[in-house]
TIMI-2910 file (N, C-alpha, C, CB; in pm, 1 decimal, decimal comma, always signed):
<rs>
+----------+----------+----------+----------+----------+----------+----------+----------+----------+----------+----------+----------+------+
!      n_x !      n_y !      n_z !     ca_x !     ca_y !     ca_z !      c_x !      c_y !      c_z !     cb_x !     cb_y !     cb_z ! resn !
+----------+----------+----------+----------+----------+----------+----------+----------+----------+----------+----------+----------+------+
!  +7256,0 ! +15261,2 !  +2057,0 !  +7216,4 ! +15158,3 !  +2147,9 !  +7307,9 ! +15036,6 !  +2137,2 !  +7073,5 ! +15119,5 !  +2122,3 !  Unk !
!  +7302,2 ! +14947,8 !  +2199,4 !  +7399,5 ! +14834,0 !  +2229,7 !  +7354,9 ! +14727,6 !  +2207,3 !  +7445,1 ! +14822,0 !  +2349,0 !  Unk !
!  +7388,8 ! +14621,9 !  +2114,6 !  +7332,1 ! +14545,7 !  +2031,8 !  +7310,4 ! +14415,9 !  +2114,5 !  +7411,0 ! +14534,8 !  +1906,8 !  Unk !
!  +7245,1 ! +14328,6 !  +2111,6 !  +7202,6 ! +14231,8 !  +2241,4 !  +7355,8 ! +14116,2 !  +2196,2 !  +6982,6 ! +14134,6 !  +2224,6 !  Unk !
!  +7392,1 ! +14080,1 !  +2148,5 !  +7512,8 ! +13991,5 !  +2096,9 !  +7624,0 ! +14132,7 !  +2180,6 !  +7522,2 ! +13957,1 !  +1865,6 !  Unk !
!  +7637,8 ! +14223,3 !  +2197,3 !  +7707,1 ! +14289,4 !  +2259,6 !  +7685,1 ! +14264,8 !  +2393,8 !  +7697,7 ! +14402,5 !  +2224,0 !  Unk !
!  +7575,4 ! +14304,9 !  +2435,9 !  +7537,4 ! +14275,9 !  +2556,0 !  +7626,4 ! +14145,6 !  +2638,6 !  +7390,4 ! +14249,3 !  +2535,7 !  Unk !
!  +7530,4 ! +14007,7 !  +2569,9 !  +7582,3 ! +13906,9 !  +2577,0 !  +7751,2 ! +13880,3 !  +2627,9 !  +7549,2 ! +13872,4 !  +2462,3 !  Unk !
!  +7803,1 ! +13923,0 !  +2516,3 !  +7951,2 ! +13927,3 !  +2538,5 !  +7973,4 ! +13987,1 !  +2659,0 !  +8027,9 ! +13998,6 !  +2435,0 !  Unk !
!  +7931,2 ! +14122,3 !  +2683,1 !  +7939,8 ! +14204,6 !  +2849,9 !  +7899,1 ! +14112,6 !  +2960,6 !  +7824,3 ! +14346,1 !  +2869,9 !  Unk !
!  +7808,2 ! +14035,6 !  +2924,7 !  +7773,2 ! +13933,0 !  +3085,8 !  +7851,6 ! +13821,3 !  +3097,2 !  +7613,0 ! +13859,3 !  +3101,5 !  Unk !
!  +7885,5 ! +13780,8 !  +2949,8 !  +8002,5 ! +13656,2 !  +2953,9 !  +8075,6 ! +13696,1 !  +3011,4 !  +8072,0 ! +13601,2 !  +2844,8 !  Unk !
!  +8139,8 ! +13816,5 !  +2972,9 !  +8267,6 ! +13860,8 !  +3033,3 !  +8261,2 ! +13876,9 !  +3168,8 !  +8314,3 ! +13980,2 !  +2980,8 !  Unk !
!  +8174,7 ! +13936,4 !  +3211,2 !  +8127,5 ! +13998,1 !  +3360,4 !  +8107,4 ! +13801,5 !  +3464,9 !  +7903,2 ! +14128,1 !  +3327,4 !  Unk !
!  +8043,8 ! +13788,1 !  +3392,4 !  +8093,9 ! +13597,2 !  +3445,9 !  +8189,4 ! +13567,4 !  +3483,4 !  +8103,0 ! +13486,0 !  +3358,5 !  Unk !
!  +8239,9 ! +13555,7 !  +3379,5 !  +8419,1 ! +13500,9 !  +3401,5 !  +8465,6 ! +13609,7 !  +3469,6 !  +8531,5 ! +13476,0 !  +3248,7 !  Unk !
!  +8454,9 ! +13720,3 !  +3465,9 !  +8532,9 ! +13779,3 !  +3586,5 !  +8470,0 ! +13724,4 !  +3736,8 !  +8520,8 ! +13955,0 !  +3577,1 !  Unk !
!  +8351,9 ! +13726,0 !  +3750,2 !  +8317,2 ! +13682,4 !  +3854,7 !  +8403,4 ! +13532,1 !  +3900,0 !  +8170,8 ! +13677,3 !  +3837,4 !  Unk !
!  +8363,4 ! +13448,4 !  +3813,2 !  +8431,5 ! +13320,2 !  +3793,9 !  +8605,2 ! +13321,7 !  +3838,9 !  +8409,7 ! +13284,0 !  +3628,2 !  Unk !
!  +8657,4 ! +13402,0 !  +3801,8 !  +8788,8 ! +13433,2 !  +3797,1 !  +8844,4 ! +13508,6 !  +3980,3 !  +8798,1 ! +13551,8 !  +3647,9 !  Unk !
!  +8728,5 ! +13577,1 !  +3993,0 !  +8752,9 ! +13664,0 !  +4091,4 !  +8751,4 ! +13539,6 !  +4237,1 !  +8622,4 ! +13802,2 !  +4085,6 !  Unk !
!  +8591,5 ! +13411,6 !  +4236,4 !  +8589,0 ! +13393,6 !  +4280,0 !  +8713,4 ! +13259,2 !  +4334,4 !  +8491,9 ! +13423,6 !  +4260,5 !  Unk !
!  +8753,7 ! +13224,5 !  +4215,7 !  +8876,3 ! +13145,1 !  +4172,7 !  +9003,2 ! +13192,5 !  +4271,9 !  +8911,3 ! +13177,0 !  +4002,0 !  Unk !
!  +9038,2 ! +13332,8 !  +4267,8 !  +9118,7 ! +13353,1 !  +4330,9 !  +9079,9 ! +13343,1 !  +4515,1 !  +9159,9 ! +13470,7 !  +4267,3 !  Unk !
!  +8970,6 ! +13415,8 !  +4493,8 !  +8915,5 ! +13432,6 !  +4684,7 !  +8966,1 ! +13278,8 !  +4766,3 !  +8677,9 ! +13442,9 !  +4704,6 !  Unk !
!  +8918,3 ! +13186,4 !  +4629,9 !  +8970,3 ! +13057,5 !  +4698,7 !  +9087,6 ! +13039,4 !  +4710,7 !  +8938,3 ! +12950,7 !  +4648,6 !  Unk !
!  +9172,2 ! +13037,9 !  +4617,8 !  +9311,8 ! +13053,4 !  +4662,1 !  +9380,7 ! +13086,5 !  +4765,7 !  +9352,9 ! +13110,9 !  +4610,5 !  Unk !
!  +9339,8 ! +13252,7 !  +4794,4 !  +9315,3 ! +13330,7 !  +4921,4 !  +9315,7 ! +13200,7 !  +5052,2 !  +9145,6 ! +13426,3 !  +4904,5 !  Unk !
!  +9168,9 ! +13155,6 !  +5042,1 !  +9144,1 ! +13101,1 !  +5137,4 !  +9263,8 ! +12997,6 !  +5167,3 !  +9017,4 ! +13055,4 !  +5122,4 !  Unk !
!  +9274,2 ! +12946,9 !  +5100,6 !  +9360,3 ! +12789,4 !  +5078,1 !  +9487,1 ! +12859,6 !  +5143,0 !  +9390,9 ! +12711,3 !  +4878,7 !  Unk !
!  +9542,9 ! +12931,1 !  +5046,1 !  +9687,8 ! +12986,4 !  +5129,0 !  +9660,6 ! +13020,6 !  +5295,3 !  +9747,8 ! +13152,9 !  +5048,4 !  Unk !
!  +9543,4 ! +13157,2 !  +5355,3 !  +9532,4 ! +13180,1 !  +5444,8 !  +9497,1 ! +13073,0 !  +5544,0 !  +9476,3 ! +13263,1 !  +5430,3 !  Unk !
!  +9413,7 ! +12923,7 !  +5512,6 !  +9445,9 ! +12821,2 !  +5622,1 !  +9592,8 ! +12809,5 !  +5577,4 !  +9350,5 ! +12667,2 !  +5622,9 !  Unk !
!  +9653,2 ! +12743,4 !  +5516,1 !  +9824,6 ! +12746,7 !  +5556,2 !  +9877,4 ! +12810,7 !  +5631,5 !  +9906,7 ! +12776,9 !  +5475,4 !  Unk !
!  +9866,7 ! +12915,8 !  +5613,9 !  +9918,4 ! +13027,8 !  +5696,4 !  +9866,9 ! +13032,9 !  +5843,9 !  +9881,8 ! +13157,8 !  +5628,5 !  Unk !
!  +9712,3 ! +13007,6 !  +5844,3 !  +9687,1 ! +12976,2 !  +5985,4 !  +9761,1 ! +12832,1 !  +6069,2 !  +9529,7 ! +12963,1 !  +5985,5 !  Unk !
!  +9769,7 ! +12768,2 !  +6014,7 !  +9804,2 ! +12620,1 !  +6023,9 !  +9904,0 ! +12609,5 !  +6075,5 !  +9813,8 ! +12546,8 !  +5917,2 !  Unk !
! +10022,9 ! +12735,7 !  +6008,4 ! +10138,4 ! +12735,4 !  +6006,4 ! +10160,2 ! +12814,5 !  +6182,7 ! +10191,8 ! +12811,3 !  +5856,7 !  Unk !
! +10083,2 ! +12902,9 !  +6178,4 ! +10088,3 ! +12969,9 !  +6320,3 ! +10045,8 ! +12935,7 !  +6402,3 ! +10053,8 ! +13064,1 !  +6341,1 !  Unk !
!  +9949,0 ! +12801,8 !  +6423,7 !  +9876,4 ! +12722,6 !  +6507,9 ! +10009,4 ! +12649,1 !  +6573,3 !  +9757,4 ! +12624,4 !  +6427,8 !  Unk !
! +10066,5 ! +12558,1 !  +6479,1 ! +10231,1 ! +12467,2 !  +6478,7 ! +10347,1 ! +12633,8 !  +6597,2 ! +10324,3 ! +12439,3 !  +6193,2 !  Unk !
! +10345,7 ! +12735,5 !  +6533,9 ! +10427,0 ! +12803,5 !  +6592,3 ! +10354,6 ! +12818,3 !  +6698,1 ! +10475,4 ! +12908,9 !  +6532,6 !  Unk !
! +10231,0 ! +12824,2 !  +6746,5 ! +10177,1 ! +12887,0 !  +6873,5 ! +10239,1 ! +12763,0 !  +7017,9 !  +9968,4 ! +12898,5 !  +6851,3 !  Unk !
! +10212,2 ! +12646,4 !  +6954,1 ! +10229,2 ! +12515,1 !  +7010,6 ! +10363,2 ! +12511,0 !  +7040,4 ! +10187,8 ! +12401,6 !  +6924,3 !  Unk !
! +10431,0 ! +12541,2 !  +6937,3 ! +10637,5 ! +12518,7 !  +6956,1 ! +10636,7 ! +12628,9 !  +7053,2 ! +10780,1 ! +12563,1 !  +6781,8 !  Unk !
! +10598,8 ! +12783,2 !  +7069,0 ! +10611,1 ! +12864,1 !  +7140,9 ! +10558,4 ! +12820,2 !  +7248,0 ! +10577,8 ! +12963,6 !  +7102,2 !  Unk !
! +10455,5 ! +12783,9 !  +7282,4 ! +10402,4 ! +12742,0 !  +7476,5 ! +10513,8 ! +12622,9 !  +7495,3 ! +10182,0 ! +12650,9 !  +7512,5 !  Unk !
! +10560,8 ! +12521,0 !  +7465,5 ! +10662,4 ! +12457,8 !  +7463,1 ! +10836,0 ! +12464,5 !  +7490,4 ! +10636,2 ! +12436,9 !  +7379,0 !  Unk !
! +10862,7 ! +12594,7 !  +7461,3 ! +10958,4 ! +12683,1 !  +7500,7 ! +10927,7 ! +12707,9 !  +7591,6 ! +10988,2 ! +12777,6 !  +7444,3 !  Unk !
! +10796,3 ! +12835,5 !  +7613,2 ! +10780,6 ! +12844,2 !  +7764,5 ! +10777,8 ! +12798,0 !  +7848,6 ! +10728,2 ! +12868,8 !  +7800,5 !  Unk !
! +10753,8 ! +12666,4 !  +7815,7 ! +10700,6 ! +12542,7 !  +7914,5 ! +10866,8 ! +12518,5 !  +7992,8 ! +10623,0 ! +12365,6 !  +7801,0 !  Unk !
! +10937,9 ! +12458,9 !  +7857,8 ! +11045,7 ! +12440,5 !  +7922,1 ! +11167,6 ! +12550,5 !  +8004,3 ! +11091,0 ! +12376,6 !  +7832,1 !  Unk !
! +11133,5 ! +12661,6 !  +7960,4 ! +11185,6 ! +12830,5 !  +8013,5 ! +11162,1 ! +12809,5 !  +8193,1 ! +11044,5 ! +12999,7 !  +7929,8 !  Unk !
! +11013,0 ! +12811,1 !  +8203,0 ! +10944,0 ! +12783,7 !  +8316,0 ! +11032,6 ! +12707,5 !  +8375,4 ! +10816,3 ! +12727,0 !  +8303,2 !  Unk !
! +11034,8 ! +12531,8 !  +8345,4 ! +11123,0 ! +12456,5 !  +8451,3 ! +11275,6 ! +12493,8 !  +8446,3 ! +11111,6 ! +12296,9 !  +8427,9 !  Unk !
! +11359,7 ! +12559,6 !  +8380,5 ! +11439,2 ! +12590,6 !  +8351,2 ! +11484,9 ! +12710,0 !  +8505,6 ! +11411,4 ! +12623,0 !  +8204,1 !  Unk !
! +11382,5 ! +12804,9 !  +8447,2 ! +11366,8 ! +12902,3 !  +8566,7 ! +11381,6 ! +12848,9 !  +8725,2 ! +11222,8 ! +12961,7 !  +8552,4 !  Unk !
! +11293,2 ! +12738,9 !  +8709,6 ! +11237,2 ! +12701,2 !  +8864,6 ! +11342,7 ! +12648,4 !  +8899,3 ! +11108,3 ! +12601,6 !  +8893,5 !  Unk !
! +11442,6 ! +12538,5 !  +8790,9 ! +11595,9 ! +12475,8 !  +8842,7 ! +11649,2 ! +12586,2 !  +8885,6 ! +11703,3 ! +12402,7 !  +8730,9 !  Unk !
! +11731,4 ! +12714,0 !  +8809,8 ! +11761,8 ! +12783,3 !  +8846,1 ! +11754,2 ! +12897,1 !  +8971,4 ! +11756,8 ! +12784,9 !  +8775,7 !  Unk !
! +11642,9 ! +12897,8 !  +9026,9 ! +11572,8 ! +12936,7 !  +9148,0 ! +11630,4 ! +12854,1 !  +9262,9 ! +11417,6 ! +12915,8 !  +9134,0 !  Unk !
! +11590,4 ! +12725,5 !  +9228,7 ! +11673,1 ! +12652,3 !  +9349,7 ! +11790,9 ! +12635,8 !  +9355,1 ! +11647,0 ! +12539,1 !  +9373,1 !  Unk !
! +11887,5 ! +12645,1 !  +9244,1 ! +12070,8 ! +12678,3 !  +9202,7 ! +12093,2 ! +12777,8 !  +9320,9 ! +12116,0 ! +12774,9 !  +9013,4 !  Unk !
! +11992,2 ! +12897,8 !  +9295,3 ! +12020,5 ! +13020,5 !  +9351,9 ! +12017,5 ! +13030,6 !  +9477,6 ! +11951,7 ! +13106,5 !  +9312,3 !  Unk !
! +11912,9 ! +12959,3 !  +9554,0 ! +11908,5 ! +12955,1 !  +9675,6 ! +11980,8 ! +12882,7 !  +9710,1 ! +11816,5 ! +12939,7 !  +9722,5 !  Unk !
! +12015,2 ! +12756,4 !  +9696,6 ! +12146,5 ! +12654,5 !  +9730,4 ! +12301,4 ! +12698,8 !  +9720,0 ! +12139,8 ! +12534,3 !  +9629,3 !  Unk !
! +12267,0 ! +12816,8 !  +9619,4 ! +12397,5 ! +12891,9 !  +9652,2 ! +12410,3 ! +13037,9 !  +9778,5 ! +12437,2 ! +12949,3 !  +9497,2 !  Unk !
! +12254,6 ! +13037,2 !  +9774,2 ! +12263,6 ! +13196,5 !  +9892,0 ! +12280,5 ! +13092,7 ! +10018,4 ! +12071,0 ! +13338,1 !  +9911,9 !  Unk !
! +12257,6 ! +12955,5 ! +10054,9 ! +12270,9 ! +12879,1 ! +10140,1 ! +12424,6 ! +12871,8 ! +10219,7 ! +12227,2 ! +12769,4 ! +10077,5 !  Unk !
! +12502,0 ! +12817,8 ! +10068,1 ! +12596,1 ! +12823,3 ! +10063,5 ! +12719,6 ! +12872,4 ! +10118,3 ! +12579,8 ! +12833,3 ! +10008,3 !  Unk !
! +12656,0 ! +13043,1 ! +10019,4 ! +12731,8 ! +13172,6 ! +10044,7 ! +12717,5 ! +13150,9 ! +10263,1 ! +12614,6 ! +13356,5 !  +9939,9 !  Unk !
! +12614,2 ! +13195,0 ! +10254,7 ! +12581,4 ! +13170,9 ! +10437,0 ! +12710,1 ! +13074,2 ! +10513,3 ! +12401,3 ! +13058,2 ! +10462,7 !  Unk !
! +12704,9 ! +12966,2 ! +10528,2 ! +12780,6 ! +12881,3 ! +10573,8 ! +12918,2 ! +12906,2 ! +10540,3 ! +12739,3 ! +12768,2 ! +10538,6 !  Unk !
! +12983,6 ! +12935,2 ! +10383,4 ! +13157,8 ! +13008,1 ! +10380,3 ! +13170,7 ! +13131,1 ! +10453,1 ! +13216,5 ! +13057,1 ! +10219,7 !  Unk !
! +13064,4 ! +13238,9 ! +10475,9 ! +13069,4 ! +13329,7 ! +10522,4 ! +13108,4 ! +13254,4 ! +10678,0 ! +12948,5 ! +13415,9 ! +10487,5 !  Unk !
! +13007,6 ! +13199,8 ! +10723,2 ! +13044,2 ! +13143,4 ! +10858,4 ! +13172,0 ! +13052,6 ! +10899,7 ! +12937,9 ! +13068,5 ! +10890,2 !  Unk !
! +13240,2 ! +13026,9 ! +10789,5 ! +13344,8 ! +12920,9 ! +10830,8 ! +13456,2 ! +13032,3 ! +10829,6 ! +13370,0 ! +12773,1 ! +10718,2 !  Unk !
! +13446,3 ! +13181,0 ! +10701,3 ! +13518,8 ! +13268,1 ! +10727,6 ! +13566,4 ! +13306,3 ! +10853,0 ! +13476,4 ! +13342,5 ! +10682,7 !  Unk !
! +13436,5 ! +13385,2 ! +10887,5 ! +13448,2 ! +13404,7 ! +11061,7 ! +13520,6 ! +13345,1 ! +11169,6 ! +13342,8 ! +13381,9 ! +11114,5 !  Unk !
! +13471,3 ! +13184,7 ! +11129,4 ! +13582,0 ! +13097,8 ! +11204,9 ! +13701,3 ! +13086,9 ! +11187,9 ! +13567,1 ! +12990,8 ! +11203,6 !  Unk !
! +13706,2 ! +13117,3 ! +11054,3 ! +13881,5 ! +13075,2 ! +11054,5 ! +13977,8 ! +13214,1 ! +11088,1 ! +13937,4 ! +13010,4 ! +10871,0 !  Unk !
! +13915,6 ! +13323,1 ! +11074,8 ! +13943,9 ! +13450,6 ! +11150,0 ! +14009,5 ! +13459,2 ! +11268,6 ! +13840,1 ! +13509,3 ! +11175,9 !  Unk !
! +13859,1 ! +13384,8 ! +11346,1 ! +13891,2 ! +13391,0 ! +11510,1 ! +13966,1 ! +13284,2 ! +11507,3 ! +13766,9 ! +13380,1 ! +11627,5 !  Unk !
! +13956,8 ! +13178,6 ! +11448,5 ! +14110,3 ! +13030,1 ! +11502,4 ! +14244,2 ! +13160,7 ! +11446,6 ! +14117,9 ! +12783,2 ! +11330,5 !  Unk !
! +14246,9 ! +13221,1 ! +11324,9 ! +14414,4 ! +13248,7 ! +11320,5 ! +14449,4 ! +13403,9 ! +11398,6 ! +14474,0 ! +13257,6 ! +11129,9 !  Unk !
! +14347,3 ! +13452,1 ! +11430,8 ! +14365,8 ! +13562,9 ! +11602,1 ! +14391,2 ! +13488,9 ! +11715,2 ! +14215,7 ! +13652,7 ! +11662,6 !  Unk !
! +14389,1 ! +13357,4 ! +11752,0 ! +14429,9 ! +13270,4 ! +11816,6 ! +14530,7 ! +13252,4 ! +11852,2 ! +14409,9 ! +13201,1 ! +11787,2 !  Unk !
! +14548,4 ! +13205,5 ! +11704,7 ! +14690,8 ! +13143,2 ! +11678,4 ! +14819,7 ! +13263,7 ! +11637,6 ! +14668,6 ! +13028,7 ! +11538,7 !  Unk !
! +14759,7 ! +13381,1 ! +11632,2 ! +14857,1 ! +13492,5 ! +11649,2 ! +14867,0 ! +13489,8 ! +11791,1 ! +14814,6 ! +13636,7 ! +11590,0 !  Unk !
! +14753,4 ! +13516,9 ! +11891,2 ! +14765,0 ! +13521,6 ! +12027,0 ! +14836,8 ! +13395,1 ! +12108,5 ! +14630,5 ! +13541,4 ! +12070,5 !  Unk !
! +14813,4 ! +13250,3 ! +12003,6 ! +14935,1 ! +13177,3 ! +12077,4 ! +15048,3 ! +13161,8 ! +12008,3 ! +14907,1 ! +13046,6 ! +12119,5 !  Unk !
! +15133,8 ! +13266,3 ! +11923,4 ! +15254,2 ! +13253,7 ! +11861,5 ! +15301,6 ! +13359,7 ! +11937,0 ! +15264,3 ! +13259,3 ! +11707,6 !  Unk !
! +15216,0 ! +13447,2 ! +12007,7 ! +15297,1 ! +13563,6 ! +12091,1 ! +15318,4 ! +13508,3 ! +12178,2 ! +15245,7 ! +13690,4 ! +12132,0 !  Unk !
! +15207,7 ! +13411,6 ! +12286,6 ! +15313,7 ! +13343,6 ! +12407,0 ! +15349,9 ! +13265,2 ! +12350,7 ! +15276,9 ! +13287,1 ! +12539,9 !  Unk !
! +15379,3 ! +13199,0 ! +12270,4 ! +15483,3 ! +13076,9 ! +12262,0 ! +15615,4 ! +13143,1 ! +12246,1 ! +15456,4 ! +12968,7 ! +12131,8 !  Unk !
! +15636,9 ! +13266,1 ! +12167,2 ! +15766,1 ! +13330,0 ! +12169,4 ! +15817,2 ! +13450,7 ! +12285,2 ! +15770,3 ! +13387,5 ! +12036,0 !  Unk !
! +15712,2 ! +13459,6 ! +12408,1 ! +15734,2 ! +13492,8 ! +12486,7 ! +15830,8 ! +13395,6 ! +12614,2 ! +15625,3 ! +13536,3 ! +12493,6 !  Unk !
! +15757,6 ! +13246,8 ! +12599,9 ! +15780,7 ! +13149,0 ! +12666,6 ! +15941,3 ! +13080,0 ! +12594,4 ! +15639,0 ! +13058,7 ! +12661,3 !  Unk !
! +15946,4 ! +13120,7 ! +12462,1 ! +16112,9 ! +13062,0 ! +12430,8 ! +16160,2 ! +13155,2 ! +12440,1 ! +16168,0 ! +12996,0 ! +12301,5 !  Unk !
! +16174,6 ! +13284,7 ! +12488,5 ! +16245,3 ! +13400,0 ! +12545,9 ! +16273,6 ! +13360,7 ! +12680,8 ! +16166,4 ! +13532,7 ! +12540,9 !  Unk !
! +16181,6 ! +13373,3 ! +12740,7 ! +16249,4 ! +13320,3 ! +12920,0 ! +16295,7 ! +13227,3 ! +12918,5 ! +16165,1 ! +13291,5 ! +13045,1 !  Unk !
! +16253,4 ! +13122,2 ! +12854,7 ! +16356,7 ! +12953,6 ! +12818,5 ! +16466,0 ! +12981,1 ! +12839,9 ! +16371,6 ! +12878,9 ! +12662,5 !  Unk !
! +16464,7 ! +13096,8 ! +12662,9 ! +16593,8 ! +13111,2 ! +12621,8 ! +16713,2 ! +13231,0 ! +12700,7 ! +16567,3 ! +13142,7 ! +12475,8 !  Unk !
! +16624,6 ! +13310,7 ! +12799,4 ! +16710,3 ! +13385,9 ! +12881,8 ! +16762,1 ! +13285,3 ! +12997,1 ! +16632,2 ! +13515,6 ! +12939,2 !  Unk !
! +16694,3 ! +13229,4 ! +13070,5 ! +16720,1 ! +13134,9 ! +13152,4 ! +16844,7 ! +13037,7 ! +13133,0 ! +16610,3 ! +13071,5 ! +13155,3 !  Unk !
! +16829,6 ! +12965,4 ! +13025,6 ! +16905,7 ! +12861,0 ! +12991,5 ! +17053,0 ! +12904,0 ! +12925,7 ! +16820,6 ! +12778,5 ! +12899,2 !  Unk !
! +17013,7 ! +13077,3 ! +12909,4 ! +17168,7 ! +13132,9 ! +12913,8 ! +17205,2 ! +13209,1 ! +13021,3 ! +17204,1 ! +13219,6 ! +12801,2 !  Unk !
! +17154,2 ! +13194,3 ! +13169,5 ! +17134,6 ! +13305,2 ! +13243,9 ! +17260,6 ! +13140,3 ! +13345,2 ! +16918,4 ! +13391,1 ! +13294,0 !  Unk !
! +17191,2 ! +13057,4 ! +13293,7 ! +17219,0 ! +12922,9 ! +13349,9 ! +17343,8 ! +12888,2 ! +13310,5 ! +17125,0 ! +12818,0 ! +13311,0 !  Unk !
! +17380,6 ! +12894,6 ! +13206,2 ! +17509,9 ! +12821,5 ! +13127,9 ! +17601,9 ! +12957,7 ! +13156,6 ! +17483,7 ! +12769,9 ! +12926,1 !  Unk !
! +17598,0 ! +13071,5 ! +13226,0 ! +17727,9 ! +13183,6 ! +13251,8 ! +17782,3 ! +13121,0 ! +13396,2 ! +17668,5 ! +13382,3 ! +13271,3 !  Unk !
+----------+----------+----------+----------+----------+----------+----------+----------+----------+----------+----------+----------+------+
</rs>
């Protein structure tokens, strides 16, 4: 049988482990708010990024369209400057049609 001073010692001990065990749980705790604390701070810095991502985006959206705007109108001045230098091919052919007869004339003149 197990002598009561034995005993004793078994519940002391069984105490302090309890004591010990519950010692740490707190710890536990203490670190795990840090740790929450710590991810609360990151949750906040993260919507904050997004936040600024967001207006970031939305500048960029209107970049984009101010450039499809853009694009539109060079495309259109292309066109134009197309048809002005088909023009201006079509008036470099009579103009060198017109210094041909000038120029036949004015030697047709001087024989």
């Amino acid at each position: 049988m197990t002598s009561p001073t034995n005993v004793e010692r078994k519940v002391r001990q069984l105490d302090n482990d309890v004591k010990e065990i519950y010692g740490l749980l707190s710890t536990m705790d203490h670190r795990l708010d840090r740790v929450d604390t710590r991810l609360d701070k990151m949750d906040l810095r993260f919507d904050r990024m997004d936040t600024r991502l967001d207006r970031a985006d939305t500048r960029l959206d209107g970049i984009d369209q101010r450039l499809g705007q853009m694009d539109g109108k060079l495309n259109g001045i292309d066109t134009r400057l197309g048809q002005i230098g088909e023009k201006l091919v079509g008036t470099d052919v009579k103009l060198d049609r017109i210094l041909d007869v000038l120029g036949s004339g004015s030697s047709a003149a001087g024989k």
